[in-house]
C-alpha positions as a Markdown table, in Angstrom:
| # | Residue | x | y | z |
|---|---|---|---|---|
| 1 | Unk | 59.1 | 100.2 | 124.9 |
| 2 | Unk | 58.5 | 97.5 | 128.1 |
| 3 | Unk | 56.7 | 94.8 | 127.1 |
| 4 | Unk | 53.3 | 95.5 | 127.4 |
| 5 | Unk | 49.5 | 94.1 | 126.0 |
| 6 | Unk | 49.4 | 93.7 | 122.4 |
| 7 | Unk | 51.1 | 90.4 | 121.7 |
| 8 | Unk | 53.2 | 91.9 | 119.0 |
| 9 | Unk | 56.5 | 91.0 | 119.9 |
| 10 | Unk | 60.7 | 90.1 | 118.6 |
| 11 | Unk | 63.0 | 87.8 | 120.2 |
| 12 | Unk | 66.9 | 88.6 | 119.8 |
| 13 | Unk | 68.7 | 85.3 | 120.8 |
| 14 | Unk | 72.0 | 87.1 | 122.3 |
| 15 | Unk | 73.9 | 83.6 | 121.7 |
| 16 | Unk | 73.3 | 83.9 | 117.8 |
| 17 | Unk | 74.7 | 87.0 | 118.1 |
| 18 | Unk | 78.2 | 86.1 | 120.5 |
| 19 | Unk | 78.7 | 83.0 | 117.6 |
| 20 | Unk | 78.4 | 85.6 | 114.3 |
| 21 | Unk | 80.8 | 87.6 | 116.4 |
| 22 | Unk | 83.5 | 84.7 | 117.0 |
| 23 | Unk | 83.0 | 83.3 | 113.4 |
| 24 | Unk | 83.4 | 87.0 | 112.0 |
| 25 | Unk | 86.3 | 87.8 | 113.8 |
| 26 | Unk | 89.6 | 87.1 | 111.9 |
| 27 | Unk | 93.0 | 85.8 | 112.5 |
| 28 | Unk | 95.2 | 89.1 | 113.4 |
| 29 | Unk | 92.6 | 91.4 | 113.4 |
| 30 | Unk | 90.0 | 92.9 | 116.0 |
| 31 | Unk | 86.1 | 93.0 | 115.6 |
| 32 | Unk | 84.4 | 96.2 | 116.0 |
| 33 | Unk | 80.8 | 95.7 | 116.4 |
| 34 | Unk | 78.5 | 98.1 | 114.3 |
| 35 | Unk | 75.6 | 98.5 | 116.2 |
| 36 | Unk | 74.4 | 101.8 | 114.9 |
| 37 | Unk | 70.5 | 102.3 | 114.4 |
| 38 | Unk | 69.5 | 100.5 | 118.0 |
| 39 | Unk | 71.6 | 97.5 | 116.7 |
| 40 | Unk | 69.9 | 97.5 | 113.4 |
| 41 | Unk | 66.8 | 97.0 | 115.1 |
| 42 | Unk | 67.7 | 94.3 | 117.8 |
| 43 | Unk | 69.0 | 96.5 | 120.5 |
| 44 | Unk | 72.1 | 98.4 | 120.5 |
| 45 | Unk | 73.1 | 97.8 | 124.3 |
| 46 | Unk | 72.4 | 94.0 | 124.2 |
| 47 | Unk | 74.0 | 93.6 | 120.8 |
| 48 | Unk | 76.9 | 95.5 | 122.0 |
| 49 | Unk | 77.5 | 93.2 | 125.3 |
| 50 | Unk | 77.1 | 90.4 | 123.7 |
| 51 | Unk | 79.2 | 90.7 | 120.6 |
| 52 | Unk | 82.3 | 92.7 | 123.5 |
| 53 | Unk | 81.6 | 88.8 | 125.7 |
| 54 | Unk | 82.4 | 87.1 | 122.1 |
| 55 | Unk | 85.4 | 89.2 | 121.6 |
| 56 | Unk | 84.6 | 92.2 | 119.7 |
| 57 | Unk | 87.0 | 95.1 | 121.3 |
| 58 | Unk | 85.4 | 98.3 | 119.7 |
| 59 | Unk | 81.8 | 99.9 | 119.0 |
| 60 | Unk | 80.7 | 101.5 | 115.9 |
| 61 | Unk | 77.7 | 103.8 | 115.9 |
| 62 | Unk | 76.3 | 106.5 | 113.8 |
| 63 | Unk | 75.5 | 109.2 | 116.2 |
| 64 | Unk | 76.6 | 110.7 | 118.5 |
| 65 | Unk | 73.8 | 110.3 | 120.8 |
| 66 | Unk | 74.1 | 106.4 | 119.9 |
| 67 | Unk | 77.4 | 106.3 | 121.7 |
| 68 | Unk | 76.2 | 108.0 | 124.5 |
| 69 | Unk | 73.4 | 105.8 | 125.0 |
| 70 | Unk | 75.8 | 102.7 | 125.1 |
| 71 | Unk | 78.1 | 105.0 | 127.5 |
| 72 | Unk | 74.9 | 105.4 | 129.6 |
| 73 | Unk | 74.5 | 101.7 | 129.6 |
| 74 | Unk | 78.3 | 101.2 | 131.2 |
| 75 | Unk | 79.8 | 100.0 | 127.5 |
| 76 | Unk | 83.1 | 100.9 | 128.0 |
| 77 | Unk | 85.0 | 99.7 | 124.7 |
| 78 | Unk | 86.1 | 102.3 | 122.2 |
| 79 | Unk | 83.7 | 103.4 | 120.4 |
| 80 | Unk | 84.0 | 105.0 | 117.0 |
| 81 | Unk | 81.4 | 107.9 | 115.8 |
| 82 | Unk | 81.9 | 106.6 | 112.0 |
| 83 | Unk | 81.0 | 110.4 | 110.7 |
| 84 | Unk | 82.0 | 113.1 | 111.4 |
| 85 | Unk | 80.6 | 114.9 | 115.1 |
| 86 | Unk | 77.9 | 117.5 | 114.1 |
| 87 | Unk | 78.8 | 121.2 | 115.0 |
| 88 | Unk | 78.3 | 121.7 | 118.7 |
| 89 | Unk | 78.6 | 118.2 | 119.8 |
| 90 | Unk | 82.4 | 118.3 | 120.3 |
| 91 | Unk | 82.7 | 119.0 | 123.5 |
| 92 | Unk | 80.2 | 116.1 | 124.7 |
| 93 | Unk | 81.2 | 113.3 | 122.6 |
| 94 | Unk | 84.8 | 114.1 | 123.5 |
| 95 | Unk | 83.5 | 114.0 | 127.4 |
| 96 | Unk | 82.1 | 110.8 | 127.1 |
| 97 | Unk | 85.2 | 109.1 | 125.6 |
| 98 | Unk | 83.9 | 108.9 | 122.3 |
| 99 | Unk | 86.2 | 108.5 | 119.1 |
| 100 | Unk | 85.9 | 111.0 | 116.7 |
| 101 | Unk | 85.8 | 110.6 | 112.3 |
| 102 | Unk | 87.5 | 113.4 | 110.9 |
| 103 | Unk | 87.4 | 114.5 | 107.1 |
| 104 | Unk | 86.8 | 118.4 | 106.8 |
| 105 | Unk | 88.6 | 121.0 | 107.6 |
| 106 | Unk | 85.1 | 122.7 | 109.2 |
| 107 | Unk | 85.3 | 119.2 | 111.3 |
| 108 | Unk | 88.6 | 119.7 | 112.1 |
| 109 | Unk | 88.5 | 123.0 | 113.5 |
| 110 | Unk | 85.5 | 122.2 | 115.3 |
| 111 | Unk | 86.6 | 119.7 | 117.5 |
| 112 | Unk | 90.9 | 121.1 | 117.6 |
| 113 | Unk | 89.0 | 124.2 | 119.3 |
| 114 | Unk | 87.5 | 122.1 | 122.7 |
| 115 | Unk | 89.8 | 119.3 | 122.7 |
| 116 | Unk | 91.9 | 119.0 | 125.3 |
| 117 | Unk | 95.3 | 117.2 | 124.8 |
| 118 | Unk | 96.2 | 115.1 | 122.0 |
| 119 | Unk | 92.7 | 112.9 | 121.4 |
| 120 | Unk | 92.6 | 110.1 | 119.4 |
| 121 | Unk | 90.9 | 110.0 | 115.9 |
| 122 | Unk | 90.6 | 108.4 | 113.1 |
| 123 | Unk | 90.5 | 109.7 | 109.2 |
| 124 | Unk | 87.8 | 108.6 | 106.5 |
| 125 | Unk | 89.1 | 108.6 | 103.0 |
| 126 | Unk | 86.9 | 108.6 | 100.5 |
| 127 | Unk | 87.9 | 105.9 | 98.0 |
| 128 | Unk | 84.8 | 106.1 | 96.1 |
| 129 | Unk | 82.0 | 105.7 | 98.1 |
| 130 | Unk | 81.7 | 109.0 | 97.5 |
| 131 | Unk | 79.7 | 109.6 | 100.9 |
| 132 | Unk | 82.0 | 111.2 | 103.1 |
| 133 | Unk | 85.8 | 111.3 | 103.4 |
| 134 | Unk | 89.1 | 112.8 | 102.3 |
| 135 | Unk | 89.0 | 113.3 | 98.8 |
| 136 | Unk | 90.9 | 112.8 | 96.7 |
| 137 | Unk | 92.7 | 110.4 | 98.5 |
| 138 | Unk | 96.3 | 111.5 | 97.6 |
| 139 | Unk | 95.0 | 114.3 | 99.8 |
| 140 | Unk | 95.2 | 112.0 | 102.9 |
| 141 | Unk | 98.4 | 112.8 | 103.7 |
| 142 | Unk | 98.1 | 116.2 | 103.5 |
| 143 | Unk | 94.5 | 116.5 | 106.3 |
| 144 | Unk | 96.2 | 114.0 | 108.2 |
| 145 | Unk | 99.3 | 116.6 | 109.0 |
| 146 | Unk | 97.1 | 119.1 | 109.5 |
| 147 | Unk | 95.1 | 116.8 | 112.2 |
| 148 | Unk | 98.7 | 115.8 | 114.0 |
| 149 | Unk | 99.9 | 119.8 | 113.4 |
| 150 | Unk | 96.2 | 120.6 | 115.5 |
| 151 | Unk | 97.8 | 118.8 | 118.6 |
| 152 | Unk | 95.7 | 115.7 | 117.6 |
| 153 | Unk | 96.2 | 111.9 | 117.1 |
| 154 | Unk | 95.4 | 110.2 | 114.0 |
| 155 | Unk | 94.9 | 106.8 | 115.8 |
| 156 | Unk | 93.2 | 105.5 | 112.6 |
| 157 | Unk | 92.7 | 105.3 | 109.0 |
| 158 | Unk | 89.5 | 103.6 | 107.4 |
| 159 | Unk | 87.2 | 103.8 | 103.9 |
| 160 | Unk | 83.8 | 102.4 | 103.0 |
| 161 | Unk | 83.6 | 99.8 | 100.4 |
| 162 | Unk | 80.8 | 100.4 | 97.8 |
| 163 | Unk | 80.6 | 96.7 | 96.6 |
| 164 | Unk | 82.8 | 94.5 | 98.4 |
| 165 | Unk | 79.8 | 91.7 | 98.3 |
| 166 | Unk | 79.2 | 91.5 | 94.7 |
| 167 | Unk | 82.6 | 93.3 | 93.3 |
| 168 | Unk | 85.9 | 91.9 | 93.7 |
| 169 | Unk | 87.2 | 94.7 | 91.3 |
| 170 | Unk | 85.8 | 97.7 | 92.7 |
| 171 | Unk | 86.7 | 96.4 | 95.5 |
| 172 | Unk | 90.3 | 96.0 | 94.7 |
| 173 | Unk | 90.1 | 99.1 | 93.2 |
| 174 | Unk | 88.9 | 100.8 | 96.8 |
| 175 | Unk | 91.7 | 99.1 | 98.4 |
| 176 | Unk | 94.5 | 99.7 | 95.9 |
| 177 | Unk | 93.4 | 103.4 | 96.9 |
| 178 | Unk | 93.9 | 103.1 | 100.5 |
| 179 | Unk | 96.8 | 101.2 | 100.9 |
| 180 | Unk | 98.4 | 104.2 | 98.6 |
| 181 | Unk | 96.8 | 106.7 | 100.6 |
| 182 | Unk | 97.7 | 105.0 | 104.0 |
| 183 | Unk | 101.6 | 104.9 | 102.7 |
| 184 | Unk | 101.6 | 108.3 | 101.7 |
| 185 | Unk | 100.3 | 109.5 | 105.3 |
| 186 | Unk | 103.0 | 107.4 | 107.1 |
| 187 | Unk | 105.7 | 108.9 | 104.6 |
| 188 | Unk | 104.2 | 112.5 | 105.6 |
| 189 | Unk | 105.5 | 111.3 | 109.4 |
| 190 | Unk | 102.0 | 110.5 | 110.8 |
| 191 | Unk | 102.1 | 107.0 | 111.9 |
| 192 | Unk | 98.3 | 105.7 | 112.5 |
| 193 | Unk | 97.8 | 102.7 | 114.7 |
| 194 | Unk | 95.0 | 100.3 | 113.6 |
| 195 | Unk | 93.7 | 100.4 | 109.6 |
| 196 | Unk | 90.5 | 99.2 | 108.9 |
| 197 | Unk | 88.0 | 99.2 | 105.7 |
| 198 | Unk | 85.9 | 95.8 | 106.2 |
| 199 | Unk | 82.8 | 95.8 | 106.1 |
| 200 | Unk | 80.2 | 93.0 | 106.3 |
| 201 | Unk | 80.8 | 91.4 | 102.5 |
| 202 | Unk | 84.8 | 92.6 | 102.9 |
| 203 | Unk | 85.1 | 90.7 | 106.1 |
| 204 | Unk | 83.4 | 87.6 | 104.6 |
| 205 | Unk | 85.4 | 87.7 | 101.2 |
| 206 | Unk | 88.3 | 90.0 | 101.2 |
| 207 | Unk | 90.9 | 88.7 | 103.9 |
| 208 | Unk | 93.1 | 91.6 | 101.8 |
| 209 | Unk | 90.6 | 93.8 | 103.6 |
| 210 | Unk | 90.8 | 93.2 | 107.0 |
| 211 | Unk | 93.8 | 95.3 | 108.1 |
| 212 | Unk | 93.7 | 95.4 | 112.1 |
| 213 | Unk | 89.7 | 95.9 | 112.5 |
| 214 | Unk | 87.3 | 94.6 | 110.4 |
| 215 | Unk | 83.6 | 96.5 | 110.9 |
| 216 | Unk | 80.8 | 93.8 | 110.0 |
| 217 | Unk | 77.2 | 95.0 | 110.6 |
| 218 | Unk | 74.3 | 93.2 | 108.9 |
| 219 | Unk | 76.4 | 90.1 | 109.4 |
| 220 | Unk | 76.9 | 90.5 | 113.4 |
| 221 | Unk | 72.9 | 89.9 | 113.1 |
| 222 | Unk | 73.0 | 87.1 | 110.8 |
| 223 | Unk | 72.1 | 88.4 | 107.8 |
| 224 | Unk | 73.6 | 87.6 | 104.9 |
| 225 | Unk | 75.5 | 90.9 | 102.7 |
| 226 | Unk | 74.4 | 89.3 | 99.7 |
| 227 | Unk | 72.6 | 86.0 | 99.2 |
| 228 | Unk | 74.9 | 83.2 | 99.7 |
| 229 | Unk | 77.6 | 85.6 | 101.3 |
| 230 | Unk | 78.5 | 83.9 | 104.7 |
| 231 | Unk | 76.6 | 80.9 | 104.0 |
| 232 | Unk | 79.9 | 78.7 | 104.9 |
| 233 | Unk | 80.1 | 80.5 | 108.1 |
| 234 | Unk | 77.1 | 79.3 | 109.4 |
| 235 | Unk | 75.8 | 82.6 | 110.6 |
| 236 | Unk | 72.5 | 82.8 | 112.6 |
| 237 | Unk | 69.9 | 85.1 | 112.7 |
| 238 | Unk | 69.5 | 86.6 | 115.7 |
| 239 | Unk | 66.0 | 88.2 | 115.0 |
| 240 | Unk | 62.7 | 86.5 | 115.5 |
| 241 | Unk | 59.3 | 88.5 | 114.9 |
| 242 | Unk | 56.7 | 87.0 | 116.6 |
| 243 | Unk | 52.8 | 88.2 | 117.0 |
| 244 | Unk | 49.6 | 86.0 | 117.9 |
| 245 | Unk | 46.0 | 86.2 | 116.1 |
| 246 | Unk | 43.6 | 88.9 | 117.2 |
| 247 | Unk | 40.4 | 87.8 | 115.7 |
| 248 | Unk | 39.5 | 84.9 | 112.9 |
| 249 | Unk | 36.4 | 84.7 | 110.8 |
| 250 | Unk | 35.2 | 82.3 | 108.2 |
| 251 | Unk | 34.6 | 84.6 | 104.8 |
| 252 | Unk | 32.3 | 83.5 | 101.5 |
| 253 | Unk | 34.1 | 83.5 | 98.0 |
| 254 | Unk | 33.5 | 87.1 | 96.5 |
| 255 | Unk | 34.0 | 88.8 | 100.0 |
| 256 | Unk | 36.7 | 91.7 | 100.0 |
| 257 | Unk | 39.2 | 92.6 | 102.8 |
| 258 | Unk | 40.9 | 95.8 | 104.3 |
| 259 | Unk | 41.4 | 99.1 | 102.7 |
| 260 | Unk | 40.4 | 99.7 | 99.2 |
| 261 | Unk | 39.1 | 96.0 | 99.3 |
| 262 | Unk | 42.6 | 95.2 | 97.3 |
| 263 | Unk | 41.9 | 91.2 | 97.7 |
| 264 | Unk | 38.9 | 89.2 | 97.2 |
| 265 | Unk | 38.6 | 85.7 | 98.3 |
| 266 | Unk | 38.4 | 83.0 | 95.5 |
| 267 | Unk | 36.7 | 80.5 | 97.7 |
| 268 | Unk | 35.5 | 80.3 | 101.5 |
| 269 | Unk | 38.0 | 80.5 | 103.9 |
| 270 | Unk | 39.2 | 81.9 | 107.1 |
| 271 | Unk | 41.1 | 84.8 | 107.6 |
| 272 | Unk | 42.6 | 85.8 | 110.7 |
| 273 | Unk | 43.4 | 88.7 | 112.2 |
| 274 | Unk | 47.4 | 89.8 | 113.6 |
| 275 | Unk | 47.8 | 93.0 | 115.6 |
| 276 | Unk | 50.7 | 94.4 | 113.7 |
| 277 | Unk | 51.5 | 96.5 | 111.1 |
| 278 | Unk | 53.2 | 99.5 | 109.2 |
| 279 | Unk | 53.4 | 101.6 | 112.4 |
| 280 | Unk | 55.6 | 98.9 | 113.8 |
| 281 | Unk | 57.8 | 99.1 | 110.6 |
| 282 | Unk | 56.1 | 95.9 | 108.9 |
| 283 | Unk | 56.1 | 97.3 | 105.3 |
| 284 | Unk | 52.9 | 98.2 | 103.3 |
| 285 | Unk | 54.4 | 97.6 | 100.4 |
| 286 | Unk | 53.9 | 93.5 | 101.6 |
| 287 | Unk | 50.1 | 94.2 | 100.9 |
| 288 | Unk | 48.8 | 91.0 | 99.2 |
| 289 | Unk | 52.7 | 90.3 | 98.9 |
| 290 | Unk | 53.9 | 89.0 | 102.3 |
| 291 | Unk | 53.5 | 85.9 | 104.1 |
| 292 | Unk | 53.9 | 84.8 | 107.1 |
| 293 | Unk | 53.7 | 81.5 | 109.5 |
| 294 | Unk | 51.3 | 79.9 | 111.3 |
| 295 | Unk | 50.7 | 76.4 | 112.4 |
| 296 | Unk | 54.2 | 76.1 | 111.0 |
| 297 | Unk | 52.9 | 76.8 | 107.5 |
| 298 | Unk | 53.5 | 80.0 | 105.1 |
| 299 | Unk | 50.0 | 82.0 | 104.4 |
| 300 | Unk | 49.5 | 85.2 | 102.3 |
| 301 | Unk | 48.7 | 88.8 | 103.0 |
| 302 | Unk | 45.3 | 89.5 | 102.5 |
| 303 | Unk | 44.4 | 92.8 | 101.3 |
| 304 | Unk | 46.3 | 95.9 | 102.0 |
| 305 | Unk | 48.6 | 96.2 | 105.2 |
| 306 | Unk | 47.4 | 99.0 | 107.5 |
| 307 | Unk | 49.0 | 101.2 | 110.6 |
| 308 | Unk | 48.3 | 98.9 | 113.2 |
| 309 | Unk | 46.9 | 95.1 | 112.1 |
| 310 | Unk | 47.3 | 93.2 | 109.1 |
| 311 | Unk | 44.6 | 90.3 | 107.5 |
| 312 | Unk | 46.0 | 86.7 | 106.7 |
| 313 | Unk | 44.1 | 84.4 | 104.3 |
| 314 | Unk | 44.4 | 81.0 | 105.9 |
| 315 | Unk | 42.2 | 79.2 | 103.0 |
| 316 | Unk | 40.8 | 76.1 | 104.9 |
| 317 | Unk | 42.4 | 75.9 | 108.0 |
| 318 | Unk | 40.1 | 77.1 | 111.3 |
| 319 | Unk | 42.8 | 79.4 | 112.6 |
| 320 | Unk | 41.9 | 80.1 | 116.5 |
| 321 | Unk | 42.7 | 83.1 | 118.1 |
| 322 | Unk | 45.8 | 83.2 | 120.2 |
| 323 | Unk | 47.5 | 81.3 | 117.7 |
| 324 | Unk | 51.3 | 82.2 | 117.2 |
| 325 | Unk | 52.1 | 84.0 | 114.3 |
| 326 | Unk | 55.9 | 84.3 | 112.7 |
| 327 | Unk | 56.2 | 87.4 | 110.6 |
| 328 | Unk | 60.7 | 86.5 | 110.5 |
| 329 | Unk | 62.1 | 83.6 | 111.8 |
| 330 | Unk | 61.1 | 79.8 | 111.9 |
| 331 | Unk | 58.1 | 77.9 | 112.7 |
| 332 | Unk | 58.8 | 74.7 | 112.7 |
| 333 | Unk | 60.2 | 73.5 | 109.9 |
| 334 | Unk | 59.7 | 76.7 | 108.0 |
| 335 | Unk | 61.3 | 79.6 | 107.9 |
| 336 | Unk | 60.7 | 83.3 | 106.7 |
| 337 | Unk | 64.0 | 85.9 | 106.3 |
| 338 | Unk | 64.1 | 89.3 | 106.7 |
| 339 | Unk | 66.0 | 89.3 | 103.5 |
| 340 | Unk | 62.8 | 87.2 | 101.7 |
| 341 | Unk | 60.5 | 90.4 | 102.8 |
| 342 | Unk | 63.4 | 92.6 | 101.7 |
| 343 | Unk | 63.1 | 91.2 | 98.0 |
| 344 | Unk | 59.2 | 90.6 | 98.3 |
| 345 | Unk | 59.2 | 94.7 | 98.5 |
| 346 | Unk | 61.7 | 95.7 | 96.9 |
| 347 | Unk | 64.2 | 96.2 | 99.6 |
| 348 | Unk | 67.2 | 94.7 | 101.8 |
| 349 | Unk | 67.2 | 92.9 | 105.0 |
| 350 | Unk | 68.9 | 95.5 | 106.6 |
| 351 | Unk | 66.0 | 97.8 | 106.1 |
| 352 | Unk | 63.6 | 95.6 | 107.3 |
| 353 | Unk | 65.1 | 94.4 | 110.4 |
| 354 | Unk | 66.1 | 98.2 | 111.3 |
| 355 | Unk | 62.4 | 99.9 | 110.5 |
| 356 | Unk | 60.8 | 97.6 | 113.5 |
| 357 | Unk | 59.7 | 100.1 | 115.3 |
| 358 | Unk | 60.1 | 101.2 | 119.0 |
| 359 | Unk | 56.7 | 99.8 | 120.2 |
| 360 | Unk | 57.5 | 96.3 | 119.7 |
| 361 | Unk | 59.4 | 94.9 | 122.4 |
| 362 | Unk | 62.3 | 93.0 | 122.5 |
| 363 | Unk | 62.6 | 90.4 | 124.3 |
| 364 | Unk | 65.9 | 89.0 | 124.8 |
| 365 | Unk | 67.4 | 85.1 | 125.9 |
């Protein structure tokens, strides 16, 4: 959505997210930017340029209409579908220059039947993520002839890790796999060219991990994986959700606010009004739970979050209308992360940044 009249708005500072890019980015190994889900809510196009201007070399994306959108856009990078192409959209993810992930033999065939010369994919092996993939993974070897023996190129070989940020021996476990797997495929005669399992927590803490591409998400948007993960990096948010207040009142003790009149003032105050809410992806489960800034100062929910607005009790202070209001990011010397209203309901940062919803603009600098 353009910017338009509610003053509901987020702020993605593009130079937070070129610096996460260049810190992320190891010795001997490339960066492929995940930007999947609109750039987990900060904009998959502008993410995408920025982190490709700080060195990142590939795109990673979800869907298949995802990569088209950044093709659209003039993104010309590689860019990696990381599952595999649903049935029927062969023909125009292959058009549009769009790596395939191949793990089925239904996925396989599917894409061997329109492609047209040897076309470059890469192979998921399950190592026990136990989403998608080849599995077992002494079966690698195995798909991956019948991929080369379909006239196609396995260009790559990659995994998921399940725990890398809080796990070192899953973790070691998942890569002990792969590296088996990977030496059995180049045995069978199929020689891949790049390797890559890292994800955000892998890239951070597992320089075993990182192969020739290392695949950080939540991190690119700084995020920490896990608290503490990446805190020596110096990684910067990129995200700041901003809004102003709508309307302000002065309220007795004993009033009630909102839907099912869930909180009741203890004593006069003011409580203002901010034009958001959980039909711009701010979570209801915040009701008389969240906080957020104003005047550079944390205040509480009020009463139960609804589609469109929340209420904020601001206790003594005559809040004026117009007044900004931080629902993530700092204020002045306060700040509020996405992954503080991940834990306040029961959630992760990722979720929260990646539910703001299409109606609040982004504004980018």
């Amino acid at each position: 959505m353009t910017e338009g009249f509610r003053p509901t708005w987020v702020d993605v500072d593009l130079d937070a997210i070129r610096h996460n890019a260049r810190v992320l980015i190891p010795d001997g190994a490339e960066l492929m930017a995940i930007v999947k889900a609109n750039g987990y809510g900060h904009g998959d196009v502008e993410v995408a340029r920025a982190a490709i201007e700080a060195g990142a070399t590939w795109a990673g994306v979800a869907l298949v209409e995802e990569g088209l959108r950044l093709r659209a856009a003039g993104i010309e990078a590689p860019i990696l579908v990381l599952s595999e192409l649903p049935p029927g959209s062969e023909a125009v993810a292959l058009a549009h220059r769009l790596t395939p992930t191949l793990y089925s033999g239904g996925g396989l065939d599917r894409l061997a039947a329109v492609a047209r010369g040897s076309v470059p994919v890469h192979v998921k092996i399950d190592t026990g993520m136990h989403r998608v993939g080849v599995w077992p993974p002494t079966e690698s070897a195995a798909f991956a002839r019948r991929v080369r023996d379909a006239g196609l190129e396995v260009e790559g070989l990659f995994t998921h890790l399940a725990r890398s940020e809080d796990d070192d021996v899953t973790t070691k476990e998942q890569l002990s796999r792969f590296r088996d797997a990977a030496d059995a495929v180049r045995v069978a005669g199929t020689s891949p060219r790049v390797l890559h399992t890292a994800n955000s927590g892998a890239t951070i803490l597992h320089p075993e991990s990182h192969f020739d591409i290392v695949r950080p998400g939540i991190a690119l948007y700084g995020i920490e994986p896990a608290p503490g993960v990446g805190s020596h990096l110096g990684l910067r948010p990129a995200l700041t959700w901003r809004s102003r207040v709508s309307a302000a009142k002065r309220l007795e003790a004993g009033e009630a606010v909102s839907y099912g009149h869930r909180y009741r003032l203890e004593r006069d105050g003011w409580i203002a009004t901010v034009p958001v809410g959980y039909a711009d992806g701010y979570p209801r489960q915040l009701t008389n739970q969240g906080e957020v800034l104003i005047r550079g100062r944390r205040h509480g929910v009020a009463g139960t979050v609804t589609m469109d607005q929340l209420l904020v009790d601001c206790g003594d202070a005559e809040i004026q209308v117009g007044e900004e209001v931080v629902l993530i990011g700092s204020q002045d010397n306060e700040t509020i992360g996405a992954d503080e209203l991940g834990r306040r309901c029961g959630t992760i940062g990722y979720e929260i940044v990646s539910r703001i919803g299409e109606r609040v603009p982004r504004r980018y600098a």
